[in-house]
C-alpha positions in Angstrom: 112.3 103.8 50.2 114.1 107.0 49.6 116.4 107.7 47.2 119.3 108.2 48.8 120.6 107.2 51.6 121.0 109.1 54.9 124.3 109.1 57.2 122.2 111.2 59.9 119.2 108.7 59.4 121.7 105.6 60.2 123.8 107.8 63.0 120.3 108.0 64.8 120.1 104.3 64.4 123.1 103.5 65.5 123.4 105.4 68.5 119.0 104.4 69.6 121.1 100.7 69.7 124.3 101.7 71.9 121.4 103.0 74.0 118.9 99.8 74.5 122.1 97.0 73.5 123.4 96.9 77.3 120.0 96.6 78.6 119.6 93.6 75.9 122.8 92.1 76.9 122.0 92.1 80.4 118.5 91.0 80.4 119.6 87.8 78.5 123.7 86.9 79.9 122.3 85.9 83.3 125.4 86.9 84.7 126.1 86.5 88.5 127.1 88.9 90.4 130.9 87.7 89.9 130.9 87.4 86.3 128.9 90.7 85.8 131.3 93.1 87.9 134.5 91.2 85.4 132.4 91.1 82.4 130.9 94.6 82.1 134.4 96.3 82.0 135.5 94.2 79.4 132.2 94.8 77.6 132.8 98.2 78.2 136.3 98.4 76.4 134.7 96.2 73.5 131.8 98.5 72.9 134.2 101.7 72.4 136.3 100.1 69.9 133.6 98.6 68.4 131.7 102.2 68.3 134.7 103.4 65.8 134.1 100.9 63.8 130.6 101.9 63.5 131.6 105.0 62.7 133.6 104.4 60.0 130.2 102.5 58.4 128.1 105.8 59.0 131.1 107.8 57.3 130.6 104.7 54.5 127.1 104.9 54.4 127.3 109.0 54.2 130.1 108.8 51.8 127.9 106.6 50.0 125.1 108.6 49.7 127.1 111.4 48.6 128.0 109.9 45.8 124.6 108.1 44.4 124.0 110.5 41.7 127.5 110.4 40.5 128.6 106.8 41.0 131.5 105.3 38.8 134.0 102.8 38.8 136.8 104.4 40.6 133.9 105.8 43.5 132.3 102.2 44.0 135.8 100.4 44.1 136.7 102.5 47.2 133.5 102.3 48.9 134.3 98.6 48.4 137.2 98.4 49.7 136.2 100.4 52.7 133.8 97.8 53.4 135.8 95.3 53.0 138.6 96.8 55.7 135.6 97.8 58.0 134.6 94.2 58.2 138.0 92.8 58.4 138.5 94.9 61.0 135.5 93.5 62.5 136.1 90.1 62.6 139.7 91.2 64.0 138.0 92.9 66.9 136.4 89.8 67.4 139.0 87.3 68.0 141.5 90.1 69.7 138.0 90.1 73.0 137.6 86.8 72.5 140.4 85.3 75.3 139.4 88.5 77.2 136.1 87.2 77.2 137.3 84.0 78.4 138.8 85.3 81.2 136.0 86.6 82.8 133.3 84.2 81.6 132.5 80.7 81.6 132.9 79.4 77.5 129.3 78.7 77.8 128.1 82.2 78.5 130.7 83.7 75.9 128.9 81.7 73.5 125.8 83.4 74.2 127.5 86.8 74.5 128.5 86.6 71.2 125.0 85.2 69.8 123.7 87.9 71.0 126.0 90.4 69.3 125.4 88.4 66.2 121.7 88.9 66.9 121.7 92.5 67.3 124.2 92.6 64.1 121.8 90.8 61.8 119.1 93.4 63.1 121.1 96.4 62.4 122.3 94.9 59.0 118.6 94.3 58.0 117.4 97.5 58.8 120.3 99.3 57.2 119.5 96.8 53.9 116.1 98.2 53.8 117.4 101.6 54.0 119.9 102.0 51.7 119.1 101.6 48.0 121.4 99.5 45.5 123.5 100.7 43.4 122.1 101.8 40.4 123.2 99.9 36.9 125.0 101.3 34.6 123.4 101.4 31.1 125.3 101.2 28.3 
């Protein structure tokens, strides 16, 4: 494990997943054909605001690395507190596509929609986890 962490490593990341996620989404929704031609512009609309959000955690995890070598209180409270709005807003995003979601798709297979985000979450998370290195203690 490096160091420090690498905005451009995650951006990479990131934007290999945007690539293969739709593919993963539509290999397992078994959507007919109904359901897919409402569902995929909803997904659509989801994915973009969901895309700034993942932004803002590259800026986080850049910002992050940035300041590694020169960590202190007043750094690590607002990296913090970033995260903690970036997954507020998260779970926000969440519930606002949820009734969308509804709309288009049987309960059942919004259920499994959002599995499979939660899936593809955990494996991003993980890998991220193994990248980035914890904070270092402060000795005193």
């Amino acid at each position: 494990m490096a160091d420090e962490p690498s905005g451009d490593n995650m951006q990479i990341l990131q934007e290999k997943i945007k690539a293969d996620k739709k593919l993963l989404v539509a290999e397992n929704m078994q959507l007919t054909e109904k359901e897919a031609k409402a569902f995929w512009p909803v997904y659509e609309n989801y994915q973009n605001e969901q895309f700034l959000l993942r932004m803002r955690v590259v800026k986080l995890i850049k910002d992050y690395g940035d300041a590694y070598g020169k960590m202190d209180d007043k750094i690590a409270k607002k990296l913090l507190d970033e995260l903690m709005t970036i997954e507020t807003l998260g779970l926000e995003l969440r519930r606002a596509y949820l009734p969308k979601f509804r709309e288009v798709l049987p309960d059942m297979k919004v259920v499994r929609y959002y599995q499979i985000e939660n899936k593809i979450k955990a494996v991003i998370d993980y890998e991220m986890a193994a990248r980035i290195p914890l904070i270092k203690a402060e000795n005193k």
